[in-house]
C-alpha positions in Angstrom: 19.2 -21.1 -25.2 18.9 -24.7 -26.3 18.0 -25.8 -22.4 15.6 -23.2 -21.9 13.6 -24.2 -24.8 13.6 -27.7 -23.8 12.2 -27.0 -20.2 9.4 -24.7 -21.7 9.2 -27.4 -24.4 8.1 -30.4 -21.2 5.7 -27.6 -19.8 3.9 -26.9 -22.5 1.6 -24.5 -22.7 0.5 -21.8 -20.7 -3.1 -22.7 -18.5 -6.1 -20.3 -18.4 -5.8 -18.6 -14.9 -2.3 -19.4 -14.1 -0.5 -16.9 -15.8 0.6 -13.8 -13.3 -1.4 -10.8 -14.0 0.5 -7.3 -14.1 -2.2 -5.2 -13.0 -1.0 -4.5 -9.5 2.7 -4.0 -10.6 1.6 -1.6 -13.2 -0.2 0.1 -10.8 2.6 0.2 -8.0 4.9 1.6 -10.7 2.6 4.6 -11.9 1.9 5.3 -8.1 5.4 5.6 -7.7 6.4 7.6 -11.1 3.5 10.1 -9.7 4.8 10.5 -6.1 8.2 11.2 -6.9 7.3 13.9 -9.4 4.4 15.5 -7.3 7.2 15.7 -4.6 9.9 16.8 -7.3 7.4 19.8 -8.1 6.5 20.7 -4.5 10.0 20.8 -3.4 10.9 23.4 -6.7 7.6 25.1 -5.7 8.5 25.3 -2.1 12.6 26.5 -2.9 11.3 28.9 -5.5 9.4 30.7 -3.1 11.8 31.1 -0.5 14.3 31.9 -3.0 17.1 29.2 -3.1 16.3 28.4 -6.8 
């Protein structure tokens, strides 16, 4: 713990721009979330109906 303080300690702070934003990762993670439960559902739809449920 002590040697990771020190290193962020020489870096200082954080610069204006430089900082990664999460906007694409958020968005590549709810994409995801949505496909595998829009496929989740078809699949149950598409089992109910030809009666495997």
């Amino acid at each position: 713990m002590e040697r990771v303080a020190k290193r962020q300690a020489k870096l200082g702070p954080m610069k204006e721009g430089k900082v990664f934003e999460h906007g694409p990762a958020k968005f590549l993670f709810i994409f995801v979330l949505g496909f595998v439960i829009i496929t989740h559902l078809v699949i149950l739809v598409v089992m109910m109906r030809s009666g495997l449920h």
